[in-house]
C-alpha positions as CSV (number, residue, x, y, z in Angstrom):
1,X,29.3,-5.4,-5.4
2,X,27.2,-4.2,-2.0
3,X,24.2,-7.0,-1.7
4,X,20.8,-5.9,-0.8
5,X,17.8,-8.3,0.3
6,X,14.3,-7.4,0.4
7,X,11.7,-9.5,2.4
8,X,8.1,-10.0,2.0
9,X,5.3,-12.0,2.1
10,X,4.1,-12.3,-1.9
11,X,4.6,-10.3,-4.8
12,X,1.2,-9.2,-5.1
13,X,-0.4,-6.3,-6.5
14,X,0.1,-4.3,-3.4
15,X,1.6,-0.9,-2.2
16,X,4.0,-2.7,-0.1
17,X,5.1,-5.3,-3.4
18,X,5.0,-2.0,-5.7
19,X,7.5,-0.4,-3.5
20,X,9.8,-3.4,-3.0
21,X,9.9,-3.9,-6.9
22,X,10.5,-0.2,-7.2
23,X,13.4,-0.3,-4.8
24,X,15.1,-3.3,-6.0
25,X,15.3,-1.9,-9.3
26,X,16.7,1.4,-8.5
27,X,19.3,-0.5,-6.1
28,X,20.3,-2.4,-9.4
29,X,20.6,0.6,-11.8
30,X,22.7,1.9,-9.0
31,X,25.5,-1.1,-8.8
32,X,23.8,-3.0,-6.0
33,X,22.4,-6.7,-6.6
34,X,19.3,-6.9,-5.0
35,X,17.2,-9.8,-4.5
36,X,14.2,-9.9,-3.4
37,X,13.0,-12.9,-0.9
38,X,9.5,-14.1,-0.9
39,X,7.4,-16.4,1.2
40,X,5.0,-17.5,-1.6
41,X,5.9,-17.5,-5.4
42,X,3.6,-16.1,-8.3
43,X,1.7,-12.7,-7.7
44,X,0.6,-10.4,-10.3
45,X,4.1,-8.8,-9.9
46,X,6.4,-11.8,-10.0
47,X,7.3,-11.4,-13.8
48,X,8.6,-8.0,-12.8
49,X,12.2,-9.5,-11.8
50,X,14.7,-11.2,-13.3
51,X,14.8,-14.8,-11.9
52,X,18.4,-14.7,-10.4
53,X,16.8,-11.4,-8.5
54,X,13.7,-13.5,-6.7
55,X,14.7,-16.1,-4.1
56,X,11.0,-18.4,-3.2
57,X,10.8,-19.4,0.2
58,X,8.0,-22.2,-0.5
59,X,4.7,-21.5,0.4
60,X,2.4,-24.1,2.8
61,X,-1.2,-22.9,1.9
62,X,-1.7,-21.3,4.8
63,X,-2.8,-17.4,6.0
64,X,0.0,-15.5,5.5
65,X,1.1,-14.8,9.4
66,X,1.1,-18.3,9.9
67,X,3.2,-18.6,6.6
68,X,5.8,-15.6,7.7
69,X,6.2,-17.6,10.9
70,X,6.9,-21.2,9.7
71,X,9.4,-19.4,7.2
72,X,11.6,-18.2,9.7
73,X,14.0,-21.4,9.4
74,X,13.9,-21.2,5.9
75,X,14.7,-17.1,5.2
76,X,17.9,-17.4,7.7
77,X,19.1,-20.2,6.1
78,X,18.6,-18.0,2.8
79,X,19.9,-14.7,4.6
80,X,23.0,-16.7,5.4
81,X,23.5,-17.9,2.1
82,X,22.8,-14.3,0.4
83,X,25.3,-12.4,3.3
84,X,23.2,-9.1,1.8
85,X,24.5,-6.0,3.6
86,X,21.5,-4.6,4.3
87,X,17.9,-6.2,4.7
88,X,15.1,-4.2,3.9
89,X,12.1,-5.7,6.0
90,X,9.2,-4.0,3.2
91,X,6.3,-3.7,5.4
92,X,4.8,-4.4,8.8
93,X,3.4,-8.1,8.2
94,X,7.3,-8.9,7.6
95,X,9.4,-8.2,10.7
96,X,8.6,-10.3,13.1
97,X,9.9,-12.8,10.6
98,X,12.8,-10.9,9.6
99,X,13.5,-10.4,13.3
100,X,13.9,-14.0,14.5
101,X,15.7,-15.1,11.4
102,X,18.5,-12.5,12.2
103,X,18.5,-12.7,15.6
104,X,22.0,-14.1,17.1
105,X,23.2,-15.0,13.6
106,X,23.5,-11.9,11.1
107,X,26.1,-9.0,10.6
108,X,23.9,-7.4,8.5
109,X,22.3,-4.3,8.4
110,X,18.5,-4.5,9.2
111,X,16.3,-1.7,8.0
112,X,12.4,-2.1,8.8
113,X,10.0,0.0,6.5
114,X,7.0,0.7,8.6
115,X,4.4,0.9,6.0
116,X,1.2,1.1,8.4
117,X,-0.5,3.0,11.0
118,X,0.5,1.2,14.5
119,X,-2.4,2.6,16.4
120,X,-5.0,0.9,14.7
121,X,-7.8,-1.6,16.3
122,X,-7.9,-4.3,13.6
123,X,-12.0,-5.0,15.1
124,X,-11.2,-3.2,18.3
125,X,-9.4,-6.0,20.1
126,X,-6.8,-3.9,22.8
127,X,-4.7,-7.2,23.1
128,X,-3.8,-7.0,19.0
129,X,-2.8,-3.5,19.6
130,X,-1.0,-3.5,22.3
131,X,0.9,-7.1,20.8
132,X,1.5,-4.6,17.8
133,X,2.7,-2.1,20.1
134,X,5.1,-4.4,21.6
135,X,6.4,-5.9,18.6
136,X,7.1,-2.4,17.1
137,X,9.0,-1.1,19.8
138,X,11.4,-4.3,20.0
139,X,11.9,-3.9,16.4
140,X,12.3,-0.7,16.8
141,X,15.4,-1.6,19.5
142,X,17.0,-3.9,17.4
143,X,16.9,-2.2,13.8
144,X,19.9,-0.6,12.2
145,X,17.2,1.8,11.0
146,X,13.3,2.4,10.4
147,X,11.9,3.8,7.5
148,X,8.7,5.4,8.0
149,X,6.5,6.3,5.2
150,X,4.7,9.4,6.5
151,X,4.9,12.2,8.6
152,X,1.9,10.2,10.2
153,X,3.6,7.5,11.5
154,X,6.6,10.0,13.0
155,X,4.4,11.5,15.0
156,X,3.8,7.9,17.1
157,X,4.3,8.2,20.3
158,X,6.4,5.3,20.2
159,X,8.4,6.1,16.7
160,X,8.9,9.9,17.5
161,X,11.6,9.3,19.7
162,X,13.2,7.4,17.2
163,X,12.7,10.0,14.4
164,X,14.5,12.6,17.1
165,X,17.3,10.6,17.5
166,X,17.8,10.1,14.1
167,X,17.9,6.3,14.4
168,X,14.1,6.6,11.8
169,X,13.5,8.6,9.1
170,X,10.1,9.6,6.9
171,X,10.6,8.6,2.9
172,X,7.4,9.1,1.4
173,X,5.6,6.4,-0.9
174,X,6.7,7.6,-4.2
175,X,4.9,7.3,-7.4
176,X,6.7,6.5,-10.7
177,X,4.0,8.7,-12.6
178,X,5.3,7.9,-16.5
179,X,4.8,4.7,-15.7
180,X,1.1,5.1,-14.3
181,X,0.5,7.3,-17.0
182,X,1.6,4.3,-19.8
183,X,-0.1,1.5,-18.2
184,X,-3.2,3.7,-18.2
185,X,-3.5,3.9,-21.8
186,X,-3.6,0.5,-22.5
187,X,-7.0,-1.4,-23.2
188,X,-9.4,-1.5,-20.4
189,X,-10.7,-5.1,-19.8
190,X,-14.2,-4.0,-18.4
191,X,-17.4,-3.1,-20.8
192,X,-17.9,-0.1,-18.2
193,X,-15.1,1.7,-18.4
194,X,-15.7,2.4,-22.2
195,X,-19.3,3.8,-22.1
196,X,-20.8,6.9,-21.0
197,X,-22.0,6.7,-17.4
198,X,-19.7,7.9,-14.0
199,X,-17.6,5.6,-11.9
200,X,-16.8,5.7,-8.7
201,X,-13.8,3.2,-8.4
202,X,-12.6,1.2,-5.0
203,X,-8.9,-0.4,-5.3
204,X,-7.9,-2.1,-2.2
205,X,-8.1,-5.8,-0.6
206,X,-12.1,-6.7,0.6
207,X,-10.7,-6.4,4.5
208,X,-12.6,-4.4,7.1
209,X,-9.5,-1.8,6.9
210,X,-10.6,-0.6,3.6
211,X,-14.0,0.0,4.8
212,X,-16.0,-0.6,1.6
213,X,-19.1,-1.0,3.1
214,X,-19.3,2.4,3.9
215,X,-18.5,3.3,0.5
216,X,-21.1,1.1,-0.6
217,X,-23.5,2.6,1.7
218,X,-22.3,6.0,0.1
219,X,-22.8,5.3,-3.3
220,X,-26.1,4.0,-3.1
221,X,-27.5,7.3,-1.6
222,X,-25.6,9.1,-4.4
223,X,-26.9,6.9,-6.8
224,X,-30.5,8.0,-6.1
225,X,-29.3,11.4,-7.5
226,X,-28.3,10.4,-10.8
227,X,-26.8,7.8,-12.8
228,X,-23.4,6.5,-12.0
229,X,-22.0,2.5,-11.8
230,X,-19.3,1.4,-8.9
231,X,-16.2,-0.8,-9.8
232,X,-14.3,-2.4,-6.7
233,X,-11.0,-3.7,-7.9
234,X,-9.2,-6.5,-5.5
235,X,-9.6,-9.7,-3.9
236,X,-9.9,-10.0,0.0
237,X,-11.1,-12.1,2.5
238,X,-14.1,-14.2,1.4
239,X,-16.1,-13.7,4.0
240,X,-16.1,-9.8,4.0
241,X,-16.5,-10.0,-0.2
242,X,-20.1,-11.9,1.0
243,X,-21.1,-9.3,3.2
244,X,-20.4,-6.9,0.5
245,X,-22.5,-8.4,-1.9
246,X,-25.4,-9.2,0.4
247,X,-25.1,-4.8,0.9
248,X,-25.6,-4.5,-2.7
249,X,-28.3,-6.9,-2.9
250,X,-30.0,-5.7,0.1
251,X,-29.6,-1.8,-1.4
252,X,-31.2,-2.8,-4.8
253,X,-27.6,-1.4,-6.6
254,X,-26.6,-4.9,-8.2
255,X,-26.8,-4.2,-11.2
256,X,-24.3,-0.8,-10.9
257,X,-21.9,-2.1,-9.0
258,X,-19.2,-4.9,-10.2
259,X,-16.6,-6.8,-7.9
260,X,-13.7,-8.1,-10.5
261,X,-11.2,-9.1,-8.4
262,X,-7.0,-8.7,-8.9
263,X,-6.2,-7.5,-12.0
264,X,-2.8,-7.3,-13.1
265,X,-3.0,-3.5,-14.2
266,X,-5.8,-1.5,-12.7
267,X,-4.6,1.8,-14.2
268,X,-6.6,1.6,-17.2
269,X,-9.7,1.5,-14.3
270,X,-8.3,4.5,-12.2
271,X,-7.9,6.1,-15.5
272,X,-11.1,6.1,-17.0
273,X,-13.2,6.6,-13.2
274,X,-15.0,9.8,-12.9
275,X,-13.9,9.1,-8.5
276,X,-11.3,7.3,-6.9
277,X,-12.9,6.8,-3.3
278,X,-10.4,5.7,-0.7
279,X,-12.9,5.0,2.5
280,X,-10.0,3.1,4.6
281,X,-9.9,3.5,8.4
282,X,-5.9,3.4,8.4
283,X,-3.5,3.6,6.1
284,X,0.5,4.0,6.3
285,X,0.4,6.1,2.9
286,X,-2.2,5.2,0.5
287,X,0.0,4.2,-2.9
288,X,-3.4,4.2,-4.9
289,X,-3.8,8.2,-3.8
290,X,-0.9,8.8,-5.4
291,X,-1.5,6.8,-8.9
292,X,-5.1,8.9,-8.9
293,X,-2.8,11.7,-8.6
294,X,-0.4,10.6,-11.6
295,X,-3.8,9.5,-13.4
296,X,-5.4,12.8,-12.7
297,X,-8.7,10.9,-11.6
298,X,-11.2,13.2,-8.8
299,X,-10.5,12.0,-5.6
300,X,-12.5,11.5,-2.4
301,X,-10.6,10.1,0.6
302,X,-11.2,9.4,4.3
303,X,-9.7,11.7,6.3
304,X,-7.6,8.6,8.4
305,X,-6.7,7.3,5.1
306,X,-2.9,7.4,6.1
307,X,-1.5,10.6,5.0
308,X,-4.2,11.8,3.0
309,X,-5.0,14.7,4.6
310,X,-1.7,16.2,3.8
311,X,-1.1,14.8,0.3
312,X,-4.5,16.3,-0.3
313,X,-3.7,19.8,1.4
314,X,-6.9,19.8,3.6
315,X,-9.2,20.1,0.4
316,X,-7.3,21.8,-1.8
317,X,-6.8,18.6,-4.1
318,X,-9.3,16.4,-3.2
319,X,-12.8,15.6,-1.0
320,X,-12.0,14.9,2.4
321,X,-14.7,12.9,5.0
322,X,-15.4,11.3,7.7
323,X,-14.7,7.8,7.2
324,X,-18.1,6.7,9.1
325,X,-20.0,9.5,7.8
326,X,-21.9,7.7,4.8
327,X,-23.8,11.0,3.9
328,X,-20.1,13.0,3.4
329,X,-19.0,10.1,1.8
330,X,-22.2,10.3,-1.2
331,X,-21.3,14.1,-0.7
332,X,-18.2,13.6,-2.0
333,X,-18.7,11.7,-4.4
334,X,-21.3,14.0,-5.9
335,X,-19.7,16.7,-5.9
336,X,-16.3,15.0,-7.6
337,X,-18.5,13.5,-10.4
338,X,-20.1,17.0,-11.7
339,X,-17.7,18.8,-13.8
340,X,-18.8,21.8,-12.2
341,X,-17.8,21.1,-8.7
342,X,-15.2,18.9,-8.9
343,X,-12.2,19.4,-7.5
344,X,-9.4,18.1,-9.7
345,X,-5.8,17.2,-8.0
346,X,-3.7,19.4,-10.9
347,X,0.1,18.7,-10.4
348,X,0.2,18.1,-6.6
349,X,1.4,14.2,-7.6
350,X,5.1,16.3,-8.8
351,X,5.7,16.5,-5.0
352,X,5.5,12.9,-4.9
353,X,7.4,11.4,-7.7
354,X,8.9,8.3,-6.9
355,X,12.8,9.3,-7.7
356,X,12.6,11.6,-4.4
357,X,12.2,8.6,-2.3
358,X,14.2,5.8,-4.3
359,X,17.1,8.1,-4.1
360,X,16.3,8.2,-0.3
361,X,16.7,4.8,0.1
362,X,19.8,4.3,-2.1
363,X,21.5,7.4,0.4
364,X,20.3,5.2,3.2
365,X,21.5,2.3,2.0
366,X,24.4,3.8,1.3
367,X,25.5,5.7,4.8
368,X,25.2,2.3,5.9
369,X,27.5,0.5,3.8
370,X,29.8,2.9,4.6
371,X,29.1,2.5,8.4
372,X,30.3,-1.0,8.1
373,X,33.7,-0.5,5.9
C-alpha cells in the first residue's frame, strides 16, 4: 500500500487544513494510507481523522514560523519513520520546513502546494518579498512537483516557467458542496442569524491580509442607508482584533457588528448572511468563495482576492471592487442586500466541485508512484 504524508502547521479551520483533510481522505478511499503530520495538535478539524492517520509533532507555544522551524528535527525523524512516497507540503507557511527536513536524507517524492499569492507585501517590506521570492524559487528547484491553486499563481513570473515545463500544474481549490450544504442546515449558534435584519458576514483570520478594516469602513457607510448587522467569524492576531474594535467604536456601529471568533462550523453563518464580503488584498484561491457559492449566499469580493475575479466571471456571479475603495465596497454591499439588485451566484459553484480536483491529486500522486517503480 503506496504511503502518503501531508504536512502542516495545525489543523485549524482553515482553507489550507480543509484541503489537506479533503485530500487525505480521498487518498484513503482510493487504497493509499495517508497521514497527516502536524506541528501543533487540536484545531477545530483535528476530530476529522482517525488517530492512526494524525502524527503530532509537539508544539512549543510559540508563533507558528518559529514553531515550523524548530520542528524540522522532529518531522525528518517522523518522515523517516513513515518512508511516505510522496509528501504533500499543504501550503506556503510549510515548505521551508518540509524542505530542510528532506534535504540530503529522503527518497521520497516532494510535492509543494502553493496555496498563496507570492507577490504580495505582507506591510510593504521589499526584504519579505524578495526572502519569499527566494524561498519559492529554491523550492521550486528541488520539488518533484508544485501544485498551484489558480490560474493566478501560473501566471508568476517565477512559477510560469515551471507550469510550461510541466514540472507545476494548476488544481483548483475544490468545494465538497453536499457537504456545505449539510453543515449549513444545522442550528445557528448566533441570536442574529435567526431574526429579520441583513448580514453582511466576514470569515477569515483578523490579519492585515484580510483587510477588514476596509470592510468595516464599508459597512458603516452602508449602514447609514438602512438597517443591516455585520458578523466577522475568526480569530487573528490580537493586536489587529483591537484596532478593529476601536473602528467600530470610533464609527458608532457597536452595537451591529459582532466579532465571535473560531467556530467549528461557520456554514450555518454563510448560510443565513444576506452578503459574504471577501475584502482580502491577496489570496491564493479564496475557499470561503467557494462555500458562498455551494451556500448560494450574495457575494461581494475584492478584485485581488486570489482568483476571484475569474470564479466570479468579471460580475457575472458576484460584486467585484476595489479592495481600497471603501465607497465600492458599501456599493456592493447595497446592492447584494436588495433583492432587487442582487446578483445571485446560480450554479457557477458546479465548476468547482471538489471531486475535479481530488481526483487531480490522486492522478498526480499516482504518475509519481509510478515514476519510482
Amino acid at each position: 500500500m503506496p504511503t502518503l504524508a501531508i504536512f502542516l502547521h495545525q489543523l485549524t479551520a482553515t482553507g489550507v487544513a480543509r484541503n489537506a483533510v479533503a485530500i487525505a481522505r480521498h487518498m484513503e478511499a482510493a487504497g493509499w494510507r495517508a497521514v497527516i503530520v502536524t506541528v501543533r495538535g487540536g484545531g477545530e478539524l483535528s476530530g476529522a481523522i482517525e488517530t492512526g492517520g494524525h502524527r503530532v509533532l509537539g508544539s512549543l507555544g510559540l508563533p507558528r514560523k518559529m514553531e515550523l522551524r524548530l520542528s524540522i528535527p522532529r518531522l525528518r525523524r517522523t518522515l523517516i519513520e513513515l518512508a511516505p512516497d510522496v509528501v504533500l507540503s499543504a501550503g506556503n507557511h510549510a515548505h521551508f520546513a518540509l524542505l530542510a527536513a528532506t534535504h540530503g536524507t529522503m527518497r521520497s517524492h516532494c510535492v509543494y502546494r502553493f496555496s498563496n499569492d507570492l507577490a504580495h507585501t505582507g506591510g510593504g517590506l521589499r526584504a519579505l518579498v524578495s526572502r519569499r521570492r527566494n524561498l519559492a524559487r529554491l523550492v521550486a528547484r528541488k520539488a518533484a512537483r508544485l501544485v498551484l491553486v489558480s490560474d493566478n499563481l501560473a501566471r508568476d513570473s517565477l512559477l510560469a516557467p515551471y507550469v510550461a515545463s510541466g514540472k507545476a500544474c494548476v488544481i483548483r481549490n475544490g468545494v465538497d458542496c453536499a457537504q456545505v450544504r449539510a453543515c449549513a442546515l444545522q442550528p445557528a449558534s448566533h441570536a442574529w442569524l435567526t431574526q429579520d435584519v441583513p448580514i453582511v458576514l466576514g470569515v477569515g483570520r483578523l490579519v492585515r491580509q484580510k483587510n477588514f478594516g476596509v470592510l468595516i469602513e464599508a459597512f458603516a457607510q452602508a449602514r447609514r442607508e438602512r438597517p443591516m448587522r455585520l458578523i466577522l467569524v475568526g480569530t487573528g492576531k490580537p493586536k489587529i482584533r483591537s484596532a478593529l474594535q476601536h473602528m467600530v467604536q470610533r464609527l458608532g456601529i457597536a452595537e451591529d457588528v459582532s466579532f465571535v471568533g473560531q467556530v467549528s462550523n461557520p456554514y450555518p453563518y454563510i448560510y443565513a448572511a444576506s452578503v459574504m464580503a471577501i475584502p482580502s488584498l491577496w489570496e491564493g484561491s479564496p475557499n470561503v468563495l467557494l462555500e458562498a457559492l455551494a451556500c448560494g449566499t450574495a457575494i461581494v469580493a475584492s478584485r485581488t482576492a486570489g482568483n476571484a475575479t475569474q470564479i466570479l466571471d468579471d460580475g457575472r456571479f458576484g460584486v467585484l471592487a476595489d479592495p481600497q475603495d471603501v465607497g465600492a465596497f458599501a456599493s456592493g454591499i447595497l446592492t447584494q442586500i436588495d433583492p432587487a439588485s442582487r446578483i445571485k451566484p446560480a450554479g457557477r459553484v458546479d465548476d468547482y466541485d471538489r471531486s475535479f480536483s481530488l481526483a487531480a491529486y490522486e492522478a498526480l500522486f499516482a504518475e509519481l508512484l509510478d515514476r519510482a517503480q
